[in-house]
C-alpha positions in Angstrom: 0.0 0.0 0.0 3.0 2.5 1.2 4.2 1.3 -2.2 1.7 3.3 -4.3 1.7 6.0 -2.2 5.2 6.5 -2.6 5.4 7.7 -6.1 3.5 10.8 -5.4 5.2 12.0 -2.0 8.7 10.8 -2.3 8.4 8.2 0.8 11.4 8.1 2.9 13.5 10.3 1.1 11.0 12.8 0.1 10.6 13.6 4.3 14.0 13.6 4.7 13.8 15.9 2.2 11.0 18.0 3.6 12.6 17.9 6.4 15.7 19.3 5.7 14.6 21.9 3.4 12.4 23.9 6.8 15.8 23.2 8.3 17.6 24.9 6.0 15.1 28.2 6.7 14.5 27.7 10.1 18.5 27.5 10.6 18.4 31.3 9.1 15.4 32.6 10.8 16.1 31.1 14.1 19.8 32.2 14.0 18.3 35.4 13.5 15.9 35.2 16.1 18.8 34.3 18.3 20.7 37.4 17.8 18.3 39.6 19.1 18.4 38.4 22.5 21.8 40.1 22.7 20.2 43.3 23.3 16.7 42.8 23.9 15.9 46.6 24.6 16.8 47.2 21.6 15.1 44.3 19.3 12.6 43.1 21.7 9.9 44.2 18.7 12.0 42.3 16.2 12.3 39.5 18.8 8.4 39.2 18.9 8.0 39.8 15.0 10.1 37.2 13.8 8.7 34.1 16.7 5.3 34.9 15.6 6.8 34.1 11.9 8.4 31.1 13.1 5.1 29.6 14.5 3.6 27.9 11.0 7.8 26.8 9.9 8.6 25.5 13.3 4.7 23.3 13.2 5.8 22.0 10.1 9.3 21.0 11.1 7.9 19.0 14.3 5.1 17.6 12.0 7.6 15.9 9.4 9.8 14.6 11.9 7.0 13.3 14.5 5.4 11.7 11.2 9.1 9.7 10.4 8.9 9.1 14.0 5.7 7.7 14.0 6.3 5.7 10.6 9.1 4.1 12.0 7.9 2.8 15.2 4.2 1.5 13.1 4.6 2.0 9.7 6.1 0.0 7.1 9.4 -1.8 6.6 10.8 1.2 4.2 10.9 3.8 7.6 12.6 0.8 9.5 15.3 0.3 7.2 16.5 3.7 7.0 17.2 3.5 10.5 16.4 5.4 13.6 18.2 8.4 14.6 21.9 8.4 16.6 21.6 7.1 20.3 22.3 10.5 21.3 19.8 12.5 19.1 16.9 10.2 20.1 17.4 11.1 23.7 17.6 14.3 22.8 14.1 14.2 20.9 11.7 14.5 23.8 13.2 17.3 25.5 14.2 19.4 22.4 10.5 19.0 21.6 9.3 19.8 25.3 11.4 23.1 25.2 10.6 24.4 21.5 6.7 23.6 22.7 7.3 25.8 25.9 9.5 28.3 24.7 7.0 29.0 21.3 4.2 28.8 23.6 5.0 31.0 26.6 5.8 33.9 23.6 2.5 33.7 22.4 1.2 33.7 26.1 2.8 36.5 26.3 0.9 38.6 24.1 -2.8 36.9 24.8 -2.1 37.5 28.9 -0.9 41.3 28.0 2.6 40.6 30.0 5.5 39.5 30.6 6.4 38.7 34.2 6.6 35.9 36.8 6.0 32.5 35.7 5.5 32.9 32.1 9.2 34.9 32.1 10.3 32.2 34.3 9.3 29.5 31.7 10.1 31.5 28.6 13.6 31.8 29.5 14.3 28.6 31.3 13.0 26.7 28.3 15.4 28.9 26.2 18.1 28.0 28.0 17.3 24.4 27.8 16.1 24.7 24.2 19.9 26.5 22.5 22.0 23.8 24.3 20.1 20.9 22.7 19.5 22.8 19.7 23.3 23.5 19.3 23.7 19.6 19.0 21.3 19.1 17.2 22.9 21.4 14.6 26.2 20.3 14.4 24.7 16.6 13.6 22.3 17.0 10.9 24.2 20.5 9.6 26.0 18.7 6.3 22.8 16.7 5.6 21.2 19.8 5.5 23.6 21.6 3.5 23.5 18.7 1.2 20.1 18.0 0.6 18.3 21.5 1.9 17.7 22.4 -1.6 17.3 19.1 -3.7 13.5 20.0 -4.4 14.8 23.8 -5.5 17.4 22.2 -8.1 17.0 20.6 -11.6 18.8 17.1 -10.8 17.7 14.8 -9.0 14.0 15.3 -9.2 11.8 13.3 -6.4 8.3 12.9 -7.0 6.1 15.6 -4.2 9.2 18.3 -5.2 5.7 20.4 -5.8 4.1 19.4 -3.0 6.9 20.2 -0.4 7.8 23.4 -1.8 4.4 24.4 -1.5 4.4 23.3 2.0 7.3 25.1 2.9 6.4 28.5 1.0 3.2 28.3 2.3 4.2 28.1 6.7 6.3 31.5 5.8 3.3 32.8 4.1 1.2 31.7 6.8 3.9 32.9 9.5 3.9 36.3 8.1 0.1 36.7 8.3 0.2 35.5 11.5 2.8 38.4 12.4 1.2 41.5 10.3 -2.2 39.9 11.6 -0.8 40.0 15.3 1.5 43.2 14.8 -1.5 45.8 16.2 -1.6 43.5 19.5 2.4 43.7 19.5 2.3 47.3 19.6 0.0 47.5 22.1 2.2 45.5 24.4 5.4 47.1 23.7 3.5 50.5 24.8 2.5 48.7 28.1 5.8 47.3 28.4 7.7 50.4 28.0 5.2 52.3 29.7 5.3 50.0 32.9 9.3 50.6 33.2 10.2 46.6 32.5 14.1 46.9 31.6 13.7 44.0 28.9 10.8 45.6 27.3 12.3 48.6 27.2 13.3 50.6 23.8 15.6 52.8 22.9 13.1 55.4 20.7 11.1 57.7 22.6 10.9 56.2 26.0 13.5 58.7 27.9 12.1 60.0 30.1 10.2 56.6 31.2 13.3 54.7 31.6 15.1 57.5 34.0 12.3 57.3 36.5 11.8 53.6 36.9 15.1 52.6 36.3 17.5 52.7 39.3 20.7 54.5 37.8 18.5 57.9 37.1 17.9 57.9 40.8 20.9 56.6 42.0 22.8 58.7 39.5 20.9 61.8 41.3 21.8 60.3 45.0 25.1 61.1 44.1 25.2 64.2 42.4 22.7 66.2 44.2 23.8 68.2 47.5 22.2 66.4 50.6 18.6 67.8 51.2 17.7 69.0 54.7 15.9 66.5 56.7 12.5 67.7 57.9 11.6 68.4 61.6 10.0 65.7 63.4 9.5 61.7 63.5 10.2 60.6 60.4 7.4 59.0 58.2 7.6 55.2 58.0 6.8 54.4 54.8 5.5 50.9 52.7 6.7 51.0 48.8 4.1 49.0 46.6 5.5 48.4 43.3 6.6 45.7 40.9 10.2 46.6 39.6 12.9 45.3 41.7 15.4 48.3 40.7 12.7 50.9 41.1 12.1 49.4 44.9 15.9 49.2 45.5 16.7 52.6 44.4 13.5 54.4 46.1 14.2 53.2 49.1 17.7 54.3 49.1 16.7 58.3 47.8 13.9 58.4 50.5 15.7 57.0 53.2 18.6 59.6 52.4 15.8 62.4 52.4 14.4 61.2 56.2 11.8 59.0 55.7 11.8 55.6 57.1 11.2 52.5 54.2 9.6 50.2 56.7 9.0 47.4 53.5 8.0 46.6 49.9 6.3 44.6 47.8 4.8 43.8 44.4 0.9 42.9 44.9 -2.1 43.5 47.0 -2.1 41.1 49.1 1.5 41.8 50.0 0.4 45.8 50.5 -2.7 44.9 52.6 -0.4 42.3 54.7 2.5 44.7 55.5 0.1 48.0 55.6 -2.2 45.8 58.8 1.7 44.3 60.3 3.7 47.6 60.0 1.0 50.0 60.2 3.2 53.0 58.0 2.0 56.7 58.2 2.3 56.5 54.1 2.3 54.1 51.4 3.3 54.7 47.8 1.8 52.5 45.2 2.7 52.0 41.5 -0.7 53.0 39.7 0.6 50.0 37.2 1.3 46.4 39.1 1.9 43.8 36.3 -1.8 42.3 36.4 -3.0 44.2 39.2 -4.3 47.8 39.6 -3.1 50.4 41.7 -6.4 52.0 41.9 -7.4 48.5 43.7 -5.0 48.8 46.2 -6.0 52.5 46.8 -9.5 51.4 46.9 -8.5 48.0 49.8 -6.3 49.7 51.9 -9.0 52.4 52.5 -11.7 50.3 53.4 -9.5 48.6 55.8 -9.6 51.8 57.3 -5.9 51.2 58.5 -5.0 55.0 58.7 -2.3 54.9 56.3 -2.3 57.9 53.6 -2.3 56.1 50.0 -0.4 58.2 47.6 -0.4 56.9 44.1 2.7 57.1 41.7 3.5 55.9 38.2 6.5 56.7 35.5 2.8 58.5 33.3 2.2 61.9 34.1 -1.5 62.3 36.4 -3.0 63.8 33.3 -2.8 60.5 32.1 -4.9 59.6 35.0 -6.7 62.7 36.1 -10.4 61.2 36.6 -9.0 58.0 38.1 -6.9 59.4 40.6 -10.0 61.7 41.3 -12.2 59.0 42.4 -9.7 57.1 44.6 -9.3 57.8 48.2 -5.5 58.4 47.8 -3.7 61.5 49.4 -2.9 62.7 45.8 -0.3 61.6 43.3 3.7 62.0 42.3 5.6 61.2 39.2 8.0 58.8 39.7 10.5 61.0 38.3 9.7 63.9 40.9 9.5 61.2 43.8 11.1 63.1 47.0 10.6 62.8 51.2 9.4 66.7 50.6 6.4 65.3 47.9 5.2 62.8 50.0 5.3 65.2 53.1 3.6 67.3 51.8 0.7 65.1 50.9 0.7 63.5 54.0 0.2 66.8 56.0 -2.6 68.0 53.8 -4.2 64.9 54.3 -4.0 65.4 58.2 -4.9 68.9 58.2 -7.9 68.3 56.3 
């Protein structure tokens, strides 16, 4: 039966033929896809672009070799007597498969979820990790038979019955890769924005986002910390404070400018139930919340931490501007608001006492 089938899809050789051929591309496109995790700041749109492109190529690719696979351990004598696989590449099989499934799939979880934080990053970059040591084996063995038969379907000699069939097959998952990528590209955009906007360093461009970057990255305010002349501490106990916000650097380097300008950093965290925890243990005079939390909302944590009636003043901050977020911050029981990039002891001192005094 496999016998009469064979004239019209090449068998055996015309999968190894497939096969190689999305190897050729995929060597290219993945090499390329590679290099832009050198300077993700830079290329993280690129970085995005070019996976979602990969998606149809890299289907196909674990299609043809799961079907030789499969073939060979049930199908007919011809798959069995082209032999299995090196020792070494067959153990090498499940887990390269596992981390290209991960790695392809956390991207795109990326984009439906609107992030790109906690377990998904956790995942996405583990299963790279994972994914480029096994792949760099994997390339370095089957490299020359890719080289040698890559194009066999593209040249004159040598013709294979299916030639039309695979090329069609392979044009067609770049065709189907870039709709998937132009189709996609208004919901990329839209994340980069929130990525940029919310201050994550490896989401971060290098085009337009100045002033963004120097208040939530650490080196604008620890850059000031040591160029500015020491402020005056205010008069008084100083104002124990709870920092709510999910940037490690922003937390680290806040802490240190307030601290210098006399206020007290009593703890931080990244989420609402962390904020509601430490606000009811540490009972602060003042806590500052990120108006942006990853999946969470500032305005939320506003909103809790007033009904517990805790008698902490809530004063919002974000790397936006409050115009940005005029009627919000209007209808929240917070204190007021400050830029992250004018953040200061005075600021929040201010707030705080007209809070009191009203």
């Amino acid at each position: 039966m496999t016998r009469h089938a064979a004239p019209w899809h090449g068998g055996v050789e015309g999968n190894e033929r497939l096969t190689d051929a999305i190897a050729l591309v995929l060597l290219i496109l993945l090499g390329l896809e590679a290099a832009t995790t050198l300077d993700l700041s830079a290329y993280l749109a690129v970085h995005i672009f070019l996976g979602l492109v990969l998606l149809p190529a890299v289907s196909l690719k674990l299609a043809s070799t799961g079907w030789r696979a499969a073939r060979y351990y049930a199908g007919p004598s011809d798959y069995r007597s082209k032999g299995p696989p090196r020792l070494l590449l067959r153990l090498l099989a499940v887990p390269l498969v596992a981390s290209t499934l991960v790695l392809f799939g956390t991207g795109v979880a990326f984009l439906v979820t609107g992030h790109g934080r906690g377990i998904l990053l956790l995942l996405h970059a583990g299963s790279f990790a994972v994914w480029g040591v096994i792949m760099v084996a994997h390339v370095l063995a089957y490299l020359p038979q890719v080289l040698r038969h890559g194009l066999a379907d593209w040249q004159g000699r040598h013709a294979l019955a299916g030639a039309g069939t695979r090329r069609a097959l392979l044009l067609g998952s770049l065709a189907a890769g870039g709709v998937v990528a132009f189709g996609s590209y208004p919901v990329q955009t839209d994340w980069l924005a929130h990525h940029r906007h919310h201050g994550d360093r490896h989401g971060a461009t290098r085009e337009g986002g100045n002033r963004l970057q120097m208040a939530e990255i650490s080196g604008f305010l620890l850059a000031a910390m040591r160029t500015a002349p020491a402020r005056v501490r205010l008069p008084g106990v100083a104002l124990r404070c709870v920092i709510v916000d999910d940037n490690p650097a922003f937390l680290e380097a806040a802490t240190a400018l307030l601290e210098r300008e006399g206020l007290t950093v009593v703890g931080t965290t990244s989420t609402t139930d962390g904020a509601l925890g430490q606000v009811r243990e540490l009972l602060p005079d003042v806590v500052l919340v990120d108006i942006m939390l990853g999946g969470e909302s500032g305005f939320d944590v506003a909103r809790r931490l007033a009904e517990a009636d805790l008698g902490s003043a809530v004063i919002l901050i974000s790397t936006h501007s409050e115009s940005d977020f005029a009627d919000l911050i209007g209808e929240t029981p917070a204190a007021g608001f400050v830029p992250k990039s004018e953040l200061s002891a005075s600021a929040i001192r201010r707030l705080v006492d007209v809070q009191r005094s009203s």
